[in-house]
C-alpha positions in Angstrom: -21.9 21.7 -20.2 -19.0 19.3 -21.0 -19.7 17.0 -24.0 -18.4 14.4 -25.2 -14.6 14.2 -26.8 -14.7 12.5 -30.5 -11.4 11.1 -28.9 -13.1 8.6 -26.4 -16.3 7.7 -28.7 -16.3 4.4 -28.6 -17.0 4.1 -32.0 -16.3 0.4 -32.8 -15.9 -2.7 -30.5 -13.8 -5.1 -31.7 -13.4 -8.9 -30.6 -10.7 -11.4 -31.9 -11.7 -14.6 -32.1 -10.6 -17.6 -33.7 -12.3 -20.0 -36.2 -9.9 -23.1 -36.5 -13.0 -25.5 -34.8 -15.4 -24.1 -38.1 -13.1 -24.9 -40.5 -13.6 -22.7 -43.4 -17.0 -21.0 -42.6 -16.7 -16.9 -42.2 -17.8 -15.6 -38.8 -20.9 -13.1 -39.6 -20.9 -9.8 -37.9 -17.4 -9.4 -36.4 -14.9 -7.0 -37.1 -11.6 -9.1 -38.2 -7.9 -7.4 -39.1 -9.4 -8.3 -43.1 -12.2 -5.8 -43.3 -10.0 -2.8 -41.6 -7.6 -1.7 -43.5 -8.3 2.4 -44.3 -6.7 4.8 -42.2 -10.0 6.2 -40.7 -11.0 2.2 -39.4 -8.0 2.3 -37.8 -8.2 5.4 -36.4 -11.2 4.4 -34.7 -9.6 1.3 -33.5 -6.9 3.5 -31.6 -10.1 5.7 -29.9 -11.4 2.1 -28.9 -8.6 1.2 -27.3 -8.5 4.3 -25.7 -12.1 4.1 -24.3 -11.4 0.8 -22.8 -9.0 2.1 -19.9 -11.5 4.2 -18.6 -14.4 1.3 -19.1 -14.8 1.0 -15.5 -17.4 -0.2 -13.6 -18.4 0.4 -10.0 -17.5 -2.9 -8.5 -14.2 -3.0 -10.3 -12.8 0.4 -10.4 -9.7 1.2 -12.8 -9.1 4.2 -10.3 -7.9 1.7 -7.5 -9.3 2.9 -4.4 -10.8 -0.8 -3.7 -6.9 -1.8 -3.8 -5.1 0.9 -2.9 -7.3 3.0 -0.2 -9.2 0.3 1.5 -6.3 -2.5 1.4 -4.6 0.1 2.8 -4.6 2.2 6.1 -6.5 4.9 4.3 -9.4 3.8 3.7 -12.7 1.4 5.7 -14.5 -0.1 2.9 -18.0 1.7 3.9 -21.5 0.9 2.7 -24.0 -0.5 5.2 -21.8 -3.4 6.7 -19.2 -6.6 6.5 -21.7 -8.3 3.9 -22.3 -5.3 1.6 -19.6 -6.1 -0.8 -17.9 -8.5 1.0 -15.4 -9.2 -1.3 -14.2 -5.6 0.0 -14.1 -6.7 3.2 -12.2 -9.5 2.7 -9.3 -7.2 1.0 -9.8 -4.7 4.1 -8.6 -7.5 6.8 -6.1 -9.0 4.3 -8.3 -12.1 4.0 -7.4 -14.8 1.6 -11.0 -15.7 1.5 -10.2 -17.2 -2.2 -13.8 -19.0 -2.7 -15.8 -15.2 -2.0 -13.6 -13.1 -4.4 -12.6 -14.5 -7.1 -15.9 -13.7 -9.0 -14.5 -10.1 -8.6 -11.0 -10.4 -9.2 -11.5 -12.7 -12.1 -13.7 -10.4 -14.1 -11.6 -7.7 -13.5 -8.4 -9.6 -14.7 -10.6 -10.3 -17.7 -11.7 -6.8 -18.1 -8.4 -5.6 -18.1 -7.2 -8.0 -20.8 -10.0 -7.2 -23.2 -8.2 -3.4 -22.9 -5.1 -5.0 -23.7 -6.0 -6.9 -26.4 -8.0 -3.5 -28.0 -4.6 -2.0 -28.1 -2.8 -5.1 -29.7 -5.6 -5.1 -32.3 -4.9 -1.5 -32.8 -1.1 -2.4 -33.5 -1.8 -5.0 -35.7 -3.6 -2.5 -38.1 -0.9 -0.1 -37.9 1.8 -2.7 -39.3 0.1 -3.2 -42.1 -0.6 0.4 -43.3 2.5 2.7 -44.6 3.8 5.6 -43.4 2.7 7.1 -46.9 -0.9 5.8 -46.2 -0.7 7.2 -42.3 1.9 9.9 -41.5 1.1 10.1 -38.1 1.1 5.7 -37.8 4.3 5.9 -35.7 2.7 8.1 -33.3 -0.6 5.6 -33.1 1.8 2.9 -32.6 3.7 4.9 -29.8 0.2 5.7 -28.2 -1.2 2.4 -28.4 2.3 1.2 -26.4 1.4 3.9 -24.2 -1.8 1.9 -23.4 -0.8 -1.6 -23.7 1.7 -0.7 -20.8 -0.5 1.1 -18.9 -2.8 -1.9 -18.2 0.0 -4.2 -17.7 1.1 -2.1 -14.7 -2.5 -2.4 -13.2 -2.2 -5.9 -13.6 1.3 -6.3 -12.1 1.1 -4.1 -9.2 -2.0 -6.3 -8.4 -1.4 -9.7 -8.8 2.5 -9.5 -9.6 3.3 -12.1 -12.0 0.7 -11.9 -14.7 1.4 -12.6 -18.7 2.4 -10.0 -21.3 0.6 -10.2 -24.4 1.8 -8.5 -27.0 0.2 -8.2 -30.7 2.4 -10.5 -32.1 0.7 -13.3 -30.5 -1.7 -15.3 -32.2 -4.5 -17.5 -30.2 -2.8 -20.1 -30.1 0.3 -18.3 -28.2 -1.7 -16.6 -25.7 -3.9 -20.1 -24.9 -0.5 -21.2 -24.3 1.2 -18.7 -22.4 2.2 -19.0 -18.6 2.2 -16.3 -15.8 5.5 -16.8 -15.4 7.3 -16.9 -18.1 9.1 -13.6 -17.3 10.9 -13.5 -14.0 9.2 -10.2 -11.9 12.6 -8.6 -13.2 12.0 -9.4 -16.6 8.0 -8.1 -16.7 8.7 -4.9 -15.3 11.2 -4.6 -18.4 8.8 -5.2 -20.8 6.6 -3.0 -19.3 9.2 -0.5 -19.4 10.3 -1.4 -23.5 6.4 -0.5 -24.0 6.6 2.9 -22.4 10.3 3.3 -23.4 9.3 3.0 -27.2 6.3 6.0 -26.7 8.6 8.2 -25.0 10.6 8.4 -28.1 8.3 8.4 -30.7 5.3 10.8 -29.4 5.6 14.4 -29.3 5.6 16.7 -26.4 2.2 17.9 -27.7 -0.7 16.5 -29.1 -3.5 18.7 -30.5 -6.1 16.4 -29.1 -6.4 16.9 -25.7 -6.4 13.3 -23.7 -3.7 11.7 -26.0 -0.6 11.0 -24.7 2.5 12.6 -25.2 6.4 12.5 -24.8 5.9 14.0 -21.0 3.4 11.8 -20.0 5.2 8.4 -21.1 8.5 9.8 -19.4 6.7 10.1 -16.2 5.2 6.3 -16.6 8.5 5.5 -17.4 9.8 6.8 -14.6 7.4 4.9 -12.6 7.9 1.8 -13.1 11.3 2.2 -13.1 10.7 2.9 -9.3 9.2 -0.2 -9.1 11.5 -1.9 -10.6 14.9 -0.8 -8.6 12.7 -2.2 -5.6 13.9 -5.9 -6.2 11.3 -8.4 -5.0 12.6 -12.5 -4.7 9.6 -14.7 -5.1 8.7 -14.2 -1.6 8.1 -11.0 -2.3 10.7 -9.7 -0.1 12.6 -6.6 -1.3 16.4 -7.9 -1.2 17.8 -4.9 -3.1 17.3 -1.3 -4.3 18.9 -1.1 -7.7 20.6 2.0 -8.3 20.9 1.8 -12.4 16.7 1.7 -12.5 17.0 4.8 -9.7 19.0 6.7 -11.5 16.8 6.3 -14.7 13.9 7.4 -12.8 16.5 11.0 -12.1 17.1 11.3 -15.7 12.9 10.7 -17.2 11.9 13.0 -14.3 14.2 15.7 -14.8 13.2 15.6 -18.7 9.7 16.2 -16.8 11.0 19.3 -15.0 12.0 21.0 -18.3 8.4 20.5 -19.5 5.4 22.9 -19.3 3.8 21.1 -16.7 4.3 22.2 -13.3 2.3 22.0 -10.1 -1.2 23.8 -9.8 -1.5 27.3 -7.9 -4.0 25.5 -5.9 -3.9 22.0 -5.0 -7.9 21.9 -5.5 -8.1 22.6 -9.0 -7.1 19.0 -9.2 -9.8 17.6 -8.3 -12.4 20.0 -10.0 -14.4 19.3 -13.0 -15.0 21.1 -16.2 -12.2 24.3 -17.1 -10.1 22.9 -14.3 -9.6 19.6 -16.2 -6.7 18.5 -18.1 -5.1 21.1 -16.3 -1.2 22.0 -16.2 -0.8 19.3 -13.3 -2.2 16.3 -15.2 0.2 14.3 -17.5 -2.4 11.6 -18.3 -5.9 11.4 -17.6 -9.0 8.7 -18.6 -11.0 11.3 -20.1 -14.9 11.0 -18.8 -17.9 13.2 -20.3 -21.3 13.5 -21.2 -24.0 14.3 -23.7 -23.4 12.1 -26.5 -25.9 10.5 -27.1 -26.4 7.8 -24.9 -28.5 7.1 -22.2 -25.6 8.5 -19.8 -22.8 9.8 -21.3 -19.4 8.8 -20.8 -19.2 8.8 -17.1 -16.9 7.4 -14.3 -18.9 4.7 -12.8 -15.7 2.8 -11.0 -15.7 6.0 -8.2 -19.8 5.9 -8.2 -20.1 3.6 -5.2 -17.8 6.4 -2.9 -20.7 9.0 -3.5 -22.3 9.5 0.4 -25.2 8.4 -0.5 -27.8 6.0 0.9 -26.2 3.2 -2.2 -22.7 4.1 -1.9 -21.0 5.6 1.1 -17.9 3.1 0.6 -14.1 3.8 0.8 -14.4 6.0 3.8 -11.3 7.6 4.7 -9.8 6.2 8.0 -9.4 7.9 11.3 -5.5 6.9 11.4 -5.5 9.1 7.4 -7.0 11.7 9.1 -4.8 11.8 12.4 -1.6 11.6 9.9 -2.7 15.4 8.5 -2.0 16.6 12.0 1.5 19.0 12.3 2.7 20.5 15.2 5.1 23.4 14.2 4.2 23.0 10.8 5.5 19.3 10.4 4.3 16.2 10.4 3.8 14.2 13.9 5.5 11.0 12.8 5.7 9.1 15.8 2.3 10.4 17.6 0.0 11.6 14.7 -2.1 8.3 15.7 -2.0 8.7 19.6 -5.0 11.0 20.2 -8.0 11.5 17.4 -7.8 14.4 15.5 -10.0 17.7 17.3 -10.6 20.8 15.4 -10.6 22.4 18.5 -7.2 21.1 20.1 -5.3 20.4 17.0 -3.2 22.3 13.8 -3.7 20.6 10.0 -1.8 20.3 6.9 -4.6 22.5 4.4 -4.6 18.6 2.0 -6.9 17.2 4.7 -9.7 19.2 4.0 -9.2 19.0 0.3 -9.3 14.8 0.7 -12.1 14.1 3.7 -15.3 15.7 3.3 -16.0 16.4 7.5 -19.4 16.8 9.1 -20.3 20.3 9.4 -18.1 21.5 6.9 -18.6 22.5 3.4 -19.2 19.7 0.8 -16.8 20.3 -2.4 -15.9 23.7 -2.1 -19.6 24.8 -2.2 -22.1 26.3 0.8 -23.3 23.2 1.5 -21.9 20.9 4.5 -21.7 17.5 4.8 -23.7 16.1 7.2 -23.7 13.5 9.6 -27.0 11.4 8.4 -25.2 11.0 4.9 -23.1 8.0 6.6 -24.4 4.8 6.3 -23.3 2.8 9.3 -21.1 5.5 11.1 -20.7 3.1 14.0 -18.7 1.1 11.7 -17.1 3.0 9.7 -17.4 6.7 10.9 -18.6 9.6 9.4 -16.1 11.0 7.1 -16.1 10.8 3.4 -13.5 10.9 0.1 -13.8 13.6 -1.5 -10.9 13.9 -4.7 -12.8 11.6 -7.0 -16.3 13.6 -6.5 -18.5 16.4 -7.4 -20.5 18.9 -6.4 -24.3 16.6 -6.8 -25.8 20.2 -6.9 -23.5 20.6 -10.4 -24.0 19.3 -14.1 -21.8 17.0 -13.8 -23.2 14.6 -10.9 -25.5 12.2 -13.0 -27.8 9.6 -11.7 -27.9 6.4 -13.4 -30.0 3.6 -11.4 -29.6 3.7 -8.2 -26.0 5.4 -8.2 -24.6 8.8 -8.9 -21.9 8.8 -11.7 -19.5 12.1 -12.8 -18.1 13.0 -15.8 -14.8 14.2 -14.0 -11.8 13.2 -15.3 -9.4 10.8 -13.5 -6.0 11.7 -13.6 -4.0 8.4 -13.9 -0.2 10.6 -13.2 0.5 14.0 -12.2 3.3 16.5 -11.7 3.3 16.4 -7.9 4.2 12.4 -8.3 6.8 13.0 -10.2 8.6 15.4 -7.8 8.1 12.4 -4.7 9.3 10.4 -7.4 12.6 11.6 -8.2 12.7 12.8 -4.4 12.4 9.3 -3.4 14.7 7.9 -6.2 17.6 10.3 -5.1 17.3 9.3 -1.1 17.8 5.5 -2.1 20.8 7.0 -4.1 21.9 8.4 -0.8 22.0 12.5 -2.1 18.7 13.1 0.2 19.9 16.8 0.4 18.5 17.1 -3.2 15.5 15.4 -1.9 14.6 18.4 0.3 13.4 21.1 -2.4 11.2 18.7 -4.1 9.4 17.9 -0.9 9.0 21.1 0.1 7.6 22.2 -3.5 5.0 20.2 -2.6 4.4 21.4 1.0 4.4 25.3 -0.3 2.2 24.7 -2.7 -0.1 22.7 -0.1 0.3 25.6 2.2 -1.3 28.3 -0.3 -3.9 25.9 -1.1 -6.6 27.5 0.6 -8.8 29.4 -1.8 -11.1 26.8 -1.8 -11.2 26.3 2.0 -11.8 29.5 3.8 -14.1 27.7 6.2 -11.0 25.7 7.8 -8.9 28.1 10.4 -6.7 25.8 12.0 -4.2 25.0 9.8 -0.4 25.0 9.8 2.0 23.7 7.3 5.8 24.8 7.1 8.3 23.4 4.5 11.5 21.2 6.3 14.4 23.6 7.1 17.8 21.6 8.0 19.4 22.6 11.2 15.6 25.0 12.2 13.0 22.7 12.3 14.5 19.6 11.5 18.2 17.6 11.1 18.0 16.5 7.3 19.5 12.9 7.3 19.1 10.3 5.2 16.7 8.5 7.3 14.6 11.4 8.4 14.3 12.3 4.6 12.9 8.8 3.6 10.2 9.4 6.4 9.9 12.5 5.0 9.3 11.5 1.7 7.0 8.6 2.0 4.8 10.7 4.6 4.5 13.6 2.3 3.4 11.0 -0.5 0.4 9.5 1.4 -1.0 13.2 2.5 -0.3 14.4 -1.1 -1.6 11.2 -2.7 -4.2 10.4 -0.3 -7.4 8.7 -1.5 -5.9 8.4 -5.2 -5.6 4.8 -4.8 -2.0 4.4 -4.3 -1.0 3.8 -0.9 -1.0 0.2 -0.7 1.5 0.2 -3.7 3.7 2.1 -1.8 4.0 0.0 1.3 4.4 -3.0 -1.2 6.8 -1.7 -3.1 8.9 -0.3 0.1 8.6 -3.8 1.7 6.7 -2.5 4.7 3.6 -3.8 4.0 3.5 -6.1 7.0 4.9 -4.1 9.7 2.1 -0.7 8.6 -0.9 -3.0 8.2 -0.4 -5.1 10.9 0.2 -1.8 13.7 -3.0 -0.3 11.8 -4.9 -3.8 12.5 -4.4 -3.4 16.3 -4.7 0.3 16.7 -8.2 -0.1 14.5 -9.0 -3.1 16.6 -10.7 -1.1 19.7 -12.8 1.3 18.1 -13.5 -1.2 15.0 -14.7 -5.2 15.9 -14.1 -6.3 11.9 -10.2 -5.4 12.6 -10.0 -8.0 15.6 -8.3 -10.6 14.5 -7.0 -9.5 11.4 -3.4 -9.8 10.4 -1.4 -8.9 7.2 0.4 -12.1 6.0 3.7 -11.1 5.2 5.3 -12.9 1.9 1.6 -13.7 1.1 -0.7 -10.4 1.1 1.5 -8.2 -0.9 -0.7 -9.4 -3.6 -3.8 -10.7 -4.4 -4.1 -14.2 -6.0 -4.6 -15.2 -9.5 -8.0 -15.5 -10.1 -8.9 -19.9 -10.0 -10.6 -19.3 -13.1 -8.1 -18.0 -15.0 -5.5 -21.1 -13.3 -8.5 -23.3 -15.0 -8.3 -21.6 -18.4 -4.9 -22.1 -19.1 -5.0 -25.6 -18.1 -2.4 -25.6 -15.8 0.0 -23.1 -17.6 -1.1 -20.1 -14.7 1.0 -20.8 -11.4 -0.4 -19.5 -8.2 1.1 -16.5 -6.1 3.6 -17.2 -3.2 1.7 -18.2 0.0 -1.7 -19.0 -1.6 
């Protein structure tokens, strides 16, 4: 039984408020930077901020998959129809239906800020304790960076220009501070500074599993560096690739390579609970758990909606994910994957599909049990198959019922080693040496090929790695297809997709072909269209526009 890591006890919650409009009167039964001062209160201010990354909730996931799978061509939204969670819907079509999702996108912009702010409070203990007092306060400050970073990406790769709030701000300062008071250049920096600063103050190892470490905030590094060499004008439009950011993406993730982590024997063990967790793949993970006391435990409500069961059943992985694990010789079917629906009887697989879509008549999460066709809600609307990374075995320990959902206590692994290789793949083709692309890429597709000790049930596959002048002619634009196919089979369902096609600038023309091929077998897709310079990103929520009193500007195109 996995309990629950002192790390992630949320043992305080702290809110900062301020007091100017009651003059001198104390506020009664808050926590305030004056009454937490010892090293052990602000310990436990560093594990709150910690718990409140992973302080998701099933309507707003921190995992992504609302934004990533179903904005995306992985993913139909699922449940029992258009008006079950219709907010969902609306991002599936790339609605701008404004007046029917803010209530969602505004809470979770709040809810990310409130994690934000945790870590700034943390930081504004740690400046006023010694090292003498706290030996290890450089390393708190580097891992509350770490954190403060890690939310601000969320927000930025969501609604682009969002502010950065920092702990030197007072209430006053934030009340006042605009959206766009960075240039999209400029935010991405200070993202970076944040994640810069913990890669050279943690240490490649920390005794308490879940912290991060030296490796972890290279790979993040590394990350949004990608994003950043992608230059976006206001439009959105990607007008350059900027090769100083690419290479600095080379250099964090070849520090990576020198590490201990390295890719699983099995690409399964990923995506298994309990011994398998926190595993040699996994740089950073929101650490989930259970039997602590509470009524639940510290589970991982944001996935528990994608549970097929007779409340959940949503982000459904698409028929076009499916057709794209096709091969034929091994390889991927670029140009046809999508012309005829996946058959097990007709057709050859890459081994990742049946580690990512749970299939009818097929074993359920590596166990004797098979999925079944009656476990889909509204299969005439959005099929029968199911996700299947984020879940658990319900027969095991930790599948938990709470209400009318099923939570886990499975970690969720925010960055792993197999990115980083399709990182620095990627980040050397846009430097134009795609020859030193094609080992990393087919690191990953061995390791996908031997990934079948889980899956003895599945007998047509067929996977080969690319071989220059055999099976394929490596150029530079075959090895950009390459790499940016390989990512949405390896990262499939993770809640990254839709990130990708932004950040590529080919949001428009993907969507907009998946629209009309959807549209036959699919009514909700008729009609739709992806608004290029517009549904890159979603708006800023109206509420918060109304907060600041004007000081919030809206996104291009809404």
């Amino acid at each position: 039984m996995k309990t629950y890591k002192l790390l992630f006890l949320i043992l305080i919650s702290v809110h900062l408020i301020s007091c100017e409009d009651f003059l001198d009167v104390p506020s009664y039964g808050t926590l305030t930077e004056d009454n937490l001062t010892g090293v052990k209160q602000i310990e436990n201010q560093v594990i709150s901020a910690y718990a409140a990354i992973g302080n998701d909730e099933i309507n707003r996931p921190l995992s992504l998959w609302n934004y990533g799978n179903v904005r995306a061509d992985d993913a139909y939204k699922g449940g029992n129809d258009q008006n079950d969670g219709d907010f969902l819907h609306f991002l599936e079509i790339s609605s701008p239906a404004v007046g029917n999702e803010t209530w969602y996108t505004d809470v979770f912009w709040y809810r990310n800020y409130v994690a934000i702010s945790r870590a700034n409070f943390a930081l504004n203990l740690l400046a006023k304790i010694s090292v003498e007092e706290m030996p290890n306060k450089e390393i708190r400050t580097a891992e509350m960076r770490f954190l403060r970073a890690h939310m601000h990406f969320i927000q930025k790769i969501i609604f682009k220009m969002v502010p950065f709030v920092d702990e030197t701000m007072s209430a006053e300062d934030i009340s006042n501070l605009s959206n766009v008071a960075l240039t999209n250049d400029e935010l991405w920096q200070k993202i970076a500074d944040d994640f810069e600063y913990a890669y050279e103050h943690l240490p490649e190892i920390q005794e308490e599993v879940g912290r991060a470490n030296k490796y972890a905030a290279a790979a993040y590094l590394a990350k949004v560096y990608l994003y950043k060499a992608y230059r976006q004008d206001e439009m959105h439009n990607v007008v350059s690739i900027d090769q100083d950011d690419l290479q600095k993406v080379i250099d964090l993730t070849g520090f990576v390579i020198t590490s201990p982590y390295k890719l699983e024997n099995d690409f399964a063990y990923n995506f298994l609970p309990g011994n398998y967790e926190n595993g040699q793949e996994s740089l950073f993970a929101i650490q989930y758990s259970q039997d602590d006391g509470t009524t639940f435990g510290r589970l991982n409500m944001g996935n528990a909606l994608t549970t097929p069961t007779p409340g959940g059943d949503f982000n459904k992985p698409s028929q076009n994910l499916v057709n794209a694990f096709k091969t034929q010789n091994g390889l991927p079917m670029f140009d046809t994957f999508n012309d005829v629906n996946y058959s097990e009887s007709t057709d050859k697989v890459d081994p990742r599909l049946f580690h990512t879509v749970a299939i009818a008549g097929k074993p359920y999460k590596y166990t004797d049990i098979n999925y079944e066709e009656n476990q889909s809600r509204n299969p005439n609307m959005y099929g029968y198959y199911s996700s299947l990374k984020e879940n658990v075995d319900p027969a095991s320990e930790y599948y938990i019922k709470t209400g009318p959902w099923y939570a886990n206590s499975k970690n969720s692994i925010i960055i792993r080693y197999a990115d980083v290789l399709l990182m620095r793949a990627e980040a050397l083709i846009e430097m134009g040496d795609y020859a030193a692309a094609l080992p990393l890429i087919n690191q990953v597709r061995t390791r996908a090929k031997v990934s079948t000790s889980q899956i003895s049930f599945a007998t047509n596959l067929d996977i080969q790695t690319y071989q220059d002048g055999v099976n394929c002619v490596w150029t530079e634009d075959f090895a950009r297809q390459a790499l940016r196919w390989e990512r949405r089979l390896e990262l499939a369902m993770e809640g990254s997709r839709f990130f990708d096609l932004v950040r590529w600038g080919i949001a428009d023309e993907v969507m907009n072909a998946y629209y009309l091929g959807e549209a036959t077998d699919h009514t909700y897709y008729q009609g739709a269209e992806f608004e290029k310079n517009k549904n890159e990103y979603v708006p800023v929520p109206i509420q918060q526009i109304n907060y600041s009193k004007g000081s919030y500007k809206q996104n291009y195109g809404f």
